[in-house]
Structure formats: C-alpha cells, structure tokens
C-alpha positions as CSV (number, residue, x, y, z in Angstrom):
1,X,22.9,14.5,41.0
2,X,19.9,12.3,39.9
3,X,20.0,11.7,36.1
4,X,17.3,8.6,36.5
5,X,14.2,10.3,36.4
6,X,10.9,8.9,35.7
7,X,8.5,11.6,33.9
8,X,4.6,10.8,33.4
9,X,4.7,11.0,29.4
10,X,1.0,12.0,29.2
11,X,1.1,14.8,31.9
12,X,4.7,15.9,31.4
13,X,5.0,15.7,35.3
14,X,8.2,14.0,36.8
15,X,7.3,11.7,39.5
16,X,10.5,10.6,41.1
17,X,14.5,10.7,41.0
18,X,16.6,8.4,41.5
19,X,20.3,8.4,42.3
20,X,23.1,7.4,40.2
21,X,26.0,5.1,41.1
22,X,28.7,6.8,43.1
23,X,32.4,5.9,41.9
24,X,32.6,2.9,44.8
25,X,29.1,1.5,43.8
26,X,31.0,0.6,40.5
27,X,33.5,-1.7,42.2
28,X,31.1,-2.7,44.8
29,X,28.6,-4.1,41.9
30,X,31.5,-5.6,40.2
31,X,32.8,-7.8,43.3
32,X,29.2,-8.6,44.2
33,X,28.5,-10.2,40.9
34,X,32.1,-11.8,40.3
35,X,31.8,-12.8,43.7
36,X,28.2,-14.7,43.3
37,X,29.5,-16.0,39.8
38,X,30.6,-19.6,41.5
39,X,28.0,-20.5,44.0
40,X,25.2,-20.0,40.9
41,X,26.9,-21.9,38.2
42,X,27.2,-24.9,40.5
43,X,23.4,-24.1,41.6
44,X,21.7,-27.4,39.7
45,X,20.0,-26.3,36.8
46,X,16.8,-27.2,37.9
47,X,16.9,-25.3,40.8
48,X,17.5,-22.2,38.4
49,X,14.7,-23.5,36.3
50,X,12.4,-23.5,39.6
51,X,13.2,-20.0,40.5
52,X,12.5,-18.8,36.8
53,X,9.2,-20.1,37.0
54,X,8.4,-18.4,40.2
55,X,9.3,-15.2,38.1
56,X,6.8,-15.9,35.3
57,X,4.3,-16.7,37.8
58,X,4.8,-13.2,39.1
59,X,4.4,-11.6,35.9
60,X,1.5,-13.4,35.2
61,X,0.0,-13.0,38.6
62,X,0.9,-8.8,38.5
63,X,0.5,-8.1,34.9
64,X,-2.0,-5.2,35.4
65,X,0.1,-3.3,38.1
66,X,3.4,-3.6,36.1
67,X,1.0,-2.5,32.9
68,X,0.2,0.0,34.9
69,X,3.4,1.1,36.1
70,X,5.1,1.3,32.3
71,X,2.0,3.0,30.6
72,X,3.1,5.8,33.1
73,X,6.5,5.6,33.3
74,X,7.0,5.1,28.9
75,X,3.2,6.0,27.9
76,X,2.3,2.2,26.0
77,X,-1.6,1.8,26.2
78,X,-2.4,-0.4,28.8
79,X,-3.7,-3.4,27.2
80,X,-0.2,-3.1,25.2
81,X,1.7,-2.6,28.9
82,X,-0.1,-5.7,30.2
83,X,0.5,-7.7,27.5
84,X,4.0,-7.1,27.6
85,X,4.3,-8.0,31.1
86,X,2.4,-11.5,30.1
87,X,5.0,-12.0,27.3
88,X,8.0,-11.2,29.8
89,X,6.3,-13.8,31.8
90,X,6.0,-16.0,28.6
91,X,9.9,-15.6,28.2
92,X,11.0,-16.8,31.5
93,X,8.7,-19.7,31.5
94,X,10.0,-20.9,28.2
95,X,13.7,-21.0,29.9
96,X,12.3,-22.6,33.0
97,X,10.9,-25.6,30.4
98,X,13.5,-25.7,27.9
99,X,16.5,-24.4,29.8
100,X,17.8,-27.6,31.6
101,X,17.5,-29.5,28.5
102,X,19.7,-27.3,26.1
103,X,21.9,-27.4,29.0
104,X,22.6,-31.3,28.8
105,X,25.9,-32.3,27.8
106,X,26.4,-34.0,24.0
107,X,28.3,-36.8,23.5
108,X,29.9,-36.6,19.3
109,X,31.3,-39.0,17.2
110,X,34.0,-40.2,19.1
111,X,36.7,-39.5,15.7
112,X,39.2,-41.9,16.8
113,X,39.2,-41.2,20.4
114,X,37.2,-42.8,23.7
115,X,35.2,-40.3,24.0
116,X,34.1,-37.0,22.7
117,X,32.0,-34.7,24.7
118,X,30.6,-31.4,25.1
119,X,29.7,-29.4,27.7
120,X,27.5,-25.9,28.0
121,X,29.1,-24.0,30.6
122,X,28.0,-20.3,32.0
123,X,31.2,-17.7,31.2
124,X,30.7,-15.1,34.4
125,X,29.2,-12.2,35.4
126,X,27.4,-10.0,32.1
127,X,26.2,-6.6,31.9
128,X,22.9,-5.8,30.4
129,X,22.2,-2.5,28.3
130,X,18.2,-1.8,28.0
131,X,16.1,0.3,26.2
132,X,12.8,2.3,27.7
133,X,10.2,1.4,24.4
134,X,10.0,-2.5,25.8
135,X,11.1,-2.3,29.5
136,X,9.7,-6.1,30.9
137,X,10.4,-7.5,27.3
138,X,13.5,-6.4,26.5
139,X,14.7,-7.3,30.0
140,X,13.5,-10.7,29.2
141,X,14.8,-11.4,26.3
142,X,18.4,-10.7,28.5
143,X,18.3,-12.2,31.5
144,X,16.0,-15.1,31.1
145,X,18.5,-17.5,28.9
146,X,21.5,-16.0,31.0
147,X,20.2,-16.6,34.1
148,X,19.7,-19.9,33.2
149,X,23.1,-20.7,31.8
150,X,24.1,-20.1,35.1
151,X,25.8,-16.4,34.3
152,X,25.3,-13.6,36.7
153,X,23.3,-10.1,35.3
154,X,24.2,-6.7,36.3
155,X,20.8,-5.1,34.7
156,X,21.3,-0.8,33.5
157,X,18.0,0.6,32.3
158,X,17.0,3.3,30.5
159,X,17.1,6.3,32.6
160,X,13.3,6.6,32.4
161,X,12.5,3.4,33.6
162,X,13.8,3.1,36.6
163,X,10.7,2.6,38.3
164,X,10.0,-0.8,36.6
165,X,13.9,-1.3,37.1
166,X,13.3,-1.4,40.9
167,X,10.2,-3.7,40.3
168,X,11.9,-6.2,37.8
169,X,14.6,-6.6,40.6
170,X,12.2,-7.3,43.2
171,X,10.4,-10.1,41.4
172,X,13.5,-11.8,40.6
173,X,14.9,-11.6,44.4
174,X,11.5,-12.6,46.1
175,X,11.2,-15.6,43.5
176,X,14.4,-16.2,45.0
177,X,17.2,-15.3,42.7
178,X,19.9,-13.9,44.5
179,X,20.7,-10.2,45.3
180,X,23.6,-11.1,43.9
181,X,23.4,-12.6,40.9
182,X,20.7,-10.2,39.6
183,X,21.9,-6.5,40.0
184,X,20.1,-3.8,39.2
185,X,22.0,-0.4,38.4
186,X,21.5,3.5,38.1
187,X,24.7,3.6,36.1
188,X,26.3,6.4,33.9
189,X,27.2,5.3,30.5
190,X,30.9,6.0,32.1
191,X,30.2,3.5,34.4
192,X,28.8,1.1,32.2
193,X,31.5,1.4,30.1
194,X,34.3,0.8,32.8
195,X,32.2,-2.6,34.3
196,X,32.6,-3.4,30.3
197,X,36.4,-3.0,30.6
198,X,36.6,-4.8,33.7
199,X,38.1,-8.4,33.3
200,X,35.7,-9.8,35.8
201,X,32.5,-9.1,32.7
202,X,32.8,-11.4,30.4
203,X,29.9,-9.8,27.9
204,X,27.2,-7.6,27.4
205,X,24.1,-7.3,25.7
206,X,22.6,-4.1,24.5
207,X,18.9,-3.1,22.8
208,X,19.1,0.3,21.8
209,X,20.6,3.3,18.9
210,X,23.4,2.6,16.5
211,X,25.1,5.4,18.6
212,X,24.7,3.4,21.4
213,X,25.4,0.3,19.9
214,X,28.8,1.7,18.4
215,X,29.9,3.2,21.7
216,X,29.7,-0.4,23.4
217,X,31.2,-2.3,20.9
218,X,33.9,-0.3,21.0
219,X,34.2,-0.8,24.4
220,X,34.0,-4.5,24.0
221,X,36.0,-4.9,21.4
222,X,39.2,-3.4,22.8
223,X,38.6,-5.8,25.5
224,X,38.0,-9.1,23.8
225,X,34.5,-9.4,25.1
226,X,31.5,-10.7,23.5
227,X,29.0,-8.6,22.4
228,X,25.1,-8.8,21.2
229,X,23.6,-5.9,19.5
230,X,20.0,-5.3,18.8
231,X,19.8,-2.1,17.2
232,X,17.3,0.2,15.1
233,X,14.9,-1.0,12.3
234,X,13.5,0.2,9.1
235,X,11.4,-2.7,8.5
236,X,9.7,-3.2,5.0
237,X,5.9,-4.7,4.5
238,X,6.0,-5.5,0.9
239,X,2.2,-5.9,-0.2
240,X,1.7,-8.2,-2.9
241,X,-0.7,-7.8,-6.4
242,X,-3.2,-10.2,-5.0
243,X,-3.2,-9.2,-1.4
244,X,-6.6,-7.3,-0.3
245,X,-5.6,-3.8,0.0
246,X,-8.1,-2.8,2.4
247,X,-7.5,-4.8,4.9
248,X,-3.9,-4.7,5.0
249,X,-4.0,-0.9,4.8
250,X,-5.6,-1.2,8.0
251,X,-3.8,-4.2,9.7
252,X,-0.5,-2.1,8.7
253,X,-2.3,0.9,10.8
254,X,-2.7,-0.8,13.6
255,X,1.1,-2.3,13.3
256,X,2.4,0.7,12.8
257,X,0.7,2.9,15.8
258,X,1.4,-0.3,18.4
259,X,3.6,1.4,20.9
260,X,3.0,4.9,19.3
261,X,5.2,3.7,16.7
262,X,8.3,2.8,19.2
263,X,9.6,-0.5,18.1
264,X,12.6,-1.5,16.5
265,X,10.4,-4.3,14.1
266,X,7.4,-1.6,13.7
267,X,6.7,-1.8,9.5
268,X,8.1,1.8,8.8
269,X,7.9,1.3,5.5
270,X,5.1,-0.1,3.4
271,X,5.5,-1.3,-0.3
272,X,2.8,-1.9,-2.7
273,X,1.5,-2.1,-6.3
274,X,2.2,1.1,-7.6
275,X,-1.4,1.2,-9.1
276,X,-3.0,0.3,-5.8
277,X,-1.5,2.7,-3.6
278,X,-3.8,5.4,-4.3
279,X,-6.6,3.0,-2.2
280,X,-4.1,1.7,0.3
281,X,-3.2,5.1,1.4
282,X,-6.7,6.7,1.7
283,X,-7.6,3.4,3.7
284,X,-4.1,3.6,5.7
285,X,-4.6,7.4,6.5
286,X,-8.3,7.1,7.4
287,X,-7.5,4.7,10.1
288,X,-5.0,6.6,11.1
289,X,-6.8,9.5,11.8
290,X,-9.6,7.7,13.3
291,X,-6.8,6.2,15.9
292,X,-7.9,8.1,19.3
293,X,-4.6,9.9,20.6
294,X,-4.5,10.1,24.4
295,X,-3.6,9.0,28.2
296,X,-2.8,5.6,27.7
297,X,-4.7,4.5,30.7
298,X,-7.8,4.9,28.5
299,X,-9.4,1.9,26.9
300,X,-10.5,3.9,24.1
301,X,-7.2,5.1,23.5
302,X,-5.2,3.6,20.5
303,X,-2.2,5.3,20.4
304,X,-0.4,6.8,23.7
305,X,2.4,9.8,24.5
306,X,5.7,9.3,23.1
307,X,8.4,8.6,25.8
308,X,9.1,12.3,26.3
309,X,8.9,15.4,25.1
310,X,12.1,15.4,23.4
311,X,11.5,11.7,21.6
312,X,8.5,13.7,20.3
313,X,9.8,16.9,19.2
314,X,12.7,14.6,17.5
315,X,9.8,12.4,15.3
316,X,8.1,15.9,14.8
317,X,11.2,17.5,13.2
318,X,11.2,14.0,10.9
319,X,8.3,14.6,9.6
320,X,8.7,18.5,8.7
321,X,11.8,18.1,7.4
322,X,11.0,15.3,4.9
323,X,7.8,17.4,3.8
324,X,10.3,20.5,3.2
325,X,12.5,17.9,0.9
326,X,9.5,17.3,-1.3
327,X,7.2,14.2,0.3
328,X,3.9,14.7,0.5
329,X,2.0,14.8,3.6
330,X,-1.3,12.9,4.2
331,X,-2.3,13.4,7.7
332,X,-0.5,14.4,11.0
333,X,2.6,15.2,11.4
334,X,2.2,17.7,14.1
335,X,2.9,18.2,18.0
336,X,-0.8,17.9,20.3
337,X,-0.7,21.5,22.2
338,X,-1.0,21.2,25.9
339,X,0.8,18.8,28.4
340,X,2.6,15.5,27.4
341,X,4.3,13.9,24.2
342,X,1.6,13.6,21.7
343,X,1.6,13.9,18.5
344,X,-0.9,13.1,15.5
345,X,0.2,9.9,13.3
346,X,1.4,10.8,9.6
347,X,1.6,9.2,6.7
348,X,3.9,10.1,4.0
349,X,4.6,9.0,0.6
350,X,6.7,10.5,-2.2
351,X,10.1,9.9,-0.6
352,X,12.7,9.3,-2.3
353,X,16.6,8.2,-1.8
354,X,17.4,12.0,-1.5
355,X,15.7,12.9,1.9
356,X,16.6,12.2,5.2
357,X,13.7,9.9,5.5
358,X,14.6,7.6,3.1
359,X,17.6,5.9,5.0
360,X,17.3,7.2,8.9
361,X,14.2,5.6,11.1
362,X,11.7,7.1,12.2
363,X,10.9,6.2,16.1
364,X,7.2,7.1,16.1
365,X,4.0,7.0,14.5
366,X,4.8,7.8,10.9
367,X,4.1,5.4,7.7
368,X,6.3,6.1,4.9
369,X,4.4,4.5,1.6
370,X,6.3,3.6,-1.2
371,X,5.0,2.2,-4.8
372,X,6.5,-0.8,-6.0
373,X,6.5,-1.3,-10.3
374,X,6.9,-5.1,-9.6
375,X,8.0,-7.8,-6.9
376,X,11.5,-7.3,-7.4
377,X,11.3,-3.3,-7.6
378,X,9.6,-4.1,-4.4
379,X,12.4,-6.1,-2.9
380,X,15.1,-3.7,-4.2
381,X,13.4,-0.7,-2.4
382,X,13.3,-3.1,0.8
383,X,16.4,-3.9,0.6
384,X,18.0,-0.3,-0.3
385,X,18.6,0.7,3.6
386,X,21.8,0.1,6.2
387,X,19.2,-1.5,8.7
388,X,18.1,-5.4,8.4
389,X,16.3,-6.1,11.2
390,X,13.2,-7.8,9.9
391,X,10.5,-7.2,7.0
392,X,7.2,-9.3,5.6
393,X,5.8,-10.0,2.6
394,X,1.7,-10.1,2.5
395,X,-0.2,-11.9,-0.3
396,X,-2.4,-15.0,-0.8
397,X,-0.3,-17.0,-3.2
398,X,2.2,-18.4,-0.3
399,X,4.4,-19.9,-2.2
400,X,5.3,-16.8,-4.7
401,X,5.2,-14.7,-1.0
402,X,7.1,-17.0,0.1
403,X,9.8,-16.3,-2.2
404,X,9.5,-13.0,-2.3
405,X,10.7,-12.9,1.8
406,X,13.4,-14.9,0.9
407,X,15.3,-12.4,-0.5
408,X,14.7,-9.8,2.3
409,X,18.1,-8.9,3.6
410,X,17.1,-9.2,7.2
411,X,17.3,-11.4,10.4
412,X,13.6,-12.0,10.9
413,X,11.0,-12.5,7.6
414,X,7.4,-13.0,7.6
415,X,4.8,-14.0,5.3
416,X,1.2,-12.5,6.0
417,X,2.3,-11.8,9.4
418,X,4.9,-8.6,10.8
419,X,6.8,-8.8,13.9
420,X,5.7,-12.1,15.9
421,X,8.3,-12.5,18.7
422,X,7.8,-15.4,20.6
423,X,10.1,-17.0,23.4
424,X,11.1,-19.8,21.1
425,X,12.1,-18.1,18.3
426,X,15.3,-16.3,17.2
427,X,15.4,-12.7,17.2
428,X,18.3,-10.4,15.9
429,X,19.2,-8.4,12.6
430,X,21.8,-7.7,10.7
431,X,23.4,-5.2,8.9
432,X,22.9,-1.8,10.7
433,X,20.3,-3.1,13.0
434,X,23.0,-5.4,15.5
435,X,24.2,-8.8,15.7
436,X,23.9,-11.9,18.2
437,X,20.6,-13.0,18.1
438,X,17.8,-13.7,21.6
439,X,15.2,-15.9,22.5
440,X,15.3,-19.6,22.0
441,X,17.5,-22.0,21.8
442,X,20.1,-19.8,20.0
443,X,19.5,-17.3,23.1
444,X,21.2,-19.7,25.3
445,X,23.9,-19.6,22.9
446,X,25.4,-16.3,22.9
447,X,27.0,-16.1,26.5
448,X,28.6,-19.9,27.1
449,X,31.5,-21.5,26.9
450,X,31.0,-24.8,23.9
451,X,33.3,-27.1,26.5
452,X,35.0,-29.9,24.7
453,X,36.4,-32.4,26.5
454,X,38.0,-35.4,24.3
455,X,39.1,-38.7,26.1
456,X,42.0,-40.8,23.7
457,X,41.6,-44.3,23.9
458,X,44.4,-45.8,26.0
C-alpha cells in the first residue's frame, strides 16, 4: 500500500503514489550500502570533492525546476523554493572546497613518543531522517559533509516529498555518485528503525519533531550508535529600547511568514519594551495582513499553503485554543474556505505561562508578542522554554546587544540578524530542540572516526 504520497498543498489534489519498501528491500538497501562502504572510503578525496561539485552545479544550473517541483509538492513561494535549491547547491560546494582539507591528517606534539598523528576516517554506511518544510536544504546539510568523509547515505524523506526525493537521487547519481553509496528510500518508520538496529549503520541523522527525535534516539541508543538531532524551535527576537520599532515590526513579519511560518529557527516569539509594543504590534499585524495568501507559484504571493491540510488544521486549533485560554487575538487565526492549506497569519499577545502556547511551538504563521519590563525580563522570558534552538537580539548599541545574546540559552544567537544559515557555519540546538550540530567544519565532525596512531621512539 503506498503511504508516500505527494499532494499539491494549494489545490488539495494528490498527484502521485509511491510505493513503500517491501520487507526484502530493507536488507537489500542494507547490503548495498555496507557493500559500497569500502570501495568509497578509499575513493581519493578529491575525487569525492569533484563529484560534489558536479552536484552544486546541478542545483545551480536547475534551481527553477526543483523550485518549482517543492512549491508544489510542500507549498514554499517560489522565489523561497528556488532559493533553497541555490543554498543546497551552496552546501555542497562548500564541502567540495573545504572538504579535502579538514580531511588532512594532523600531526600533535609528539609527548614523548616518535610520532603522534591523527587521522579522519569515514565510520560506514548512515541513515538519514528528513523533514518535508526544507526538502533540498535539509538534505544538504546531511549528506554533503558525509559524503565527503567518505561514509555511505541511505536518504528516507518525508512521505510528502518524495517527488524531490527521486530528483535529489538523480542529481547525485548522474554527477556520478554511486547508486550505491547514495540510497534513496520509501521506508516505514519500522523500517527505518530496523536499518538503525542493524550493526552494518553506524549513525543517523534526523531533522524533525521531538516525537520523532525521541523515537530514534531510542533506537540508537540501545544500539550504541551515534545520533544528531535537529529538533523543534521556539526561537526568541528580543527587541531592544533603542531599536526602531517600525522597521523591525516589519522585518519580524517577513521572518516570520518565510515558509508560511514552517521553520524550526522561524522567531516565534517576539520580545520588546513593554511600552513600545502597542506600536510594534499595530505595525507587525498590518503587514501581516497586507501579506497576500495564495498559490505559491504567484509572484505576488507572500505567504503559500501549509504542507497539508492536516498541518493546517493543527496550527488552526493553536491558535483557537490559546484565544479560549485568554490571549488576545490581533488578526487571523482562521482556515481560507475552499481547496488547499491556507490559513490567515495571526498575531497573538497576552500569553502567558498557563496556555498551551506558552511552551509548545507553533509550526505556521503565528507571532506570539510578548512585553519585556527590561533586558533581563527579556532574557528570562527567552529563556523560559524546553526548546534552545536559536534566538536574536536587535538594537543599535552592539555592544549592550551583544551581551544581551550572550545569555540566550540556545545553539545559534544573532545580533540584528535572525536565522542566517550558511554552509560554513554551525547549526544545531540544544535543550529540547536536538543535539550534534551541521554545516561547517564541525559538520564533518559528527560521523568520523578521530584515528590516533602514536609511533614510540625505538
């Protein structure tokens, strides 16, 4: 029975099925990968590096057809969709650059002996976990340091995108990656979880829910195998005193209804002088409503479908059940009638540690406004949550901003900025929101083996 199915968000029409993994597929994918393990680790590494950049040249060179493809597969607005597929392309060009050189060995201070050396060394075959709110990013993040350490990827998706699944495997095997050594996979999370078990995975990486998160750590754990966990957000935006409230309000709308408010980093919650939030939510909530709501294949259109109909319906209830615990609703809030995911942005304020909204996140496009006495009232409520993914602080005095971040409880803090994610730096939470951390240099450390090999002197 086909569980992969991808359904137009916008439309609500499901375009195509795909099957699932029979029982044999499992062990099938298993051999493959352990079996192609060897002959890529001893591939040179700038052979790999060559075949990465004949990926990023394909992302590059088809960024408007895979925009296209996820703005109707997930519903991102198509400039978003094609920008993403440029910064997947970003991603594996980075680890075509930098990869060979992070993979040189390191000679130490000998300590008494000849010689003291280290060695990065690729651990084995790893399964990937992925999310449907990023699909080419996410992806990215995963395969392009792992492929490069020599490590072989067996890739599940998010059941709605298996569309750009298919795709994302075709690039890499016509740049010249191996069949191999990049598996794709219409798995069940049965499946998933019995390639985990298997000695022959060494790891997995997973983007998604705490439920999720929890289920595959659990997984790993009982089996001694690493994990990296990128899980959900509740990001803060702490506004300073002498910030201009104005402008923020609206460079927090348009950070907050990027991806119809789907994105782990998205600033969920927005902090700022108690006496200026009267004007930064009547500037926040105009934009908001003046945010065209539509097919995301529409220039004009700001904000696109949620991923489904249920992902709506699930923000939707959010929203009416934090207005029935007593916060007040600006704008929004409700379900578009007719075909597709829509729904109207909302901005709330007036929550407090009571309601739901308070601690859970929100996965769409809802603000939640808070007032802040003071800088460190501002912190405290930033910090009062179980997630600690990222957060930013916004004002012109940098240096009192500057402090201000650095007590943010997070992986990821900004100043005057929210959410940058570029290939060379970190990314990863803690807390509630995951650990390991992606991208960069400490990308290529989650999934190696730190060799040591010590000579004594004779």
């Amino acid at each position: 029975m086909a569980t992969y199915t991808t359904t137009n968000p916008t439309t609500g029409v499901t375009e195509r099925e795909f099957p699932s993994l029979d029982a044999s597929g499992v062990e099938d994918v298993l051999h493959r990968s352990d079996a192609a393990f060897p002959g890529w680790r001893q591939t040179p590494a700038s052979e790999r590096a060559a075949l990465l950049t004949a990926v990023a040249d394909a992302y590059q060179s088809r960024a408007e057809e895979l925009g296209r493809l996820i703005a109707t597969e997930m519903g991102k607005p198509l400039a978003q969709a094609i920008g993403e597929a440029e910064l997947a392309g970003e991603i594996y060009r980075w680890y075509a650059e930098h990869g060979p050189e992070l993979l040189q060995q390191e000679t130490l201070d000998p300590q008494g002996a000849e010689e003291s050396l280290v060695t990065t060394e690729p651990v084995g075959p790893l399964v990937g976990v992925m999310p449907w709110n990023y699909p080419y990013y996410q992806v990215a993040r995963f395969a392009a340091p792992n492929l490069m350490a020599g490590n072989t990827v067996i890739l599940k998706h998010a059941e709605i995108c298996a569309g750009s699944a298919e795709v994302m495997a075709e690039i890499f095997h016509t740049a010249g990656v191996p069949e191999d050594v990049y598996i794709n996979v219409f798995a069940e999370h049965e499946q998933i979880a019995t390639m985990i078990a298997d000695p022959r995975v060494r790891g997995v990486s997973l983007t998604g829910s705490e439920r999720a998160g929890a289920a595959v750590a659990e997984t790993a754990g009982k089996n001694l195998k690493k994990a990296v966990l990128e899980l959900g957000g509740s990001d803060a935006m702490i506004v300073l005193d002498d910030a201009d409230i104005d402008r923020l309000a609206r460079t927090a709308a348009r950070a907050r209804l990027a991806n119809a408010g789907q994105a782990c980093n998205s600033p969920k919650r927005m902090i700022v002088p108690t006496e200026k939030l009267p004007a930064f939510v009547a500037s926040l909530t105009a934009t908001f409503e003046k945010a065209a709501v539509g097919d995301p294949l529409d220039p004009e259109v700001r904000v696109g479908p949620l991923s489904s109909v249920g992902a709506r319906d699930t923000v939707v209830g959010q929203v009416k059940r934090a207005v029935e615990q007593g916060a007040t609703l600006h704008t929004g809030g409700e379900a578009v009638d007719g075909e597709g995911a829509f729904m109207r942005p909302a901005v709330l304020t007036g929550i407090t540690p009571q309601m739901d909204a308070y601690s859970e996140e929100i996965f769409g496009p809802v603000a939640m406004v808070y007032g802040a006495d003071s800088a460190d009232d501002a912190v405290r409520l930033a910090n009062d949550v179980g997630f600690g993914l990222s957060g930013s602080v916004w004002g012109s005095d940098i240096a009192r901003a500057q402090e201000v971040a650095d007590q943010l409880e997070v992986g990821m803090a900004y100043v005057n900025e929210h959410g940058t994610t570029l290939p060379g730096l970190p990314f990863g939470g803690v807390k509630r929101s995951g650990f390991g951390r992606e991208l960069g240099r400490w990308g290529m450390g989650e999934f190696v083996n730190t060799r040591l090999r010590r000579t004594a002197k004779s």
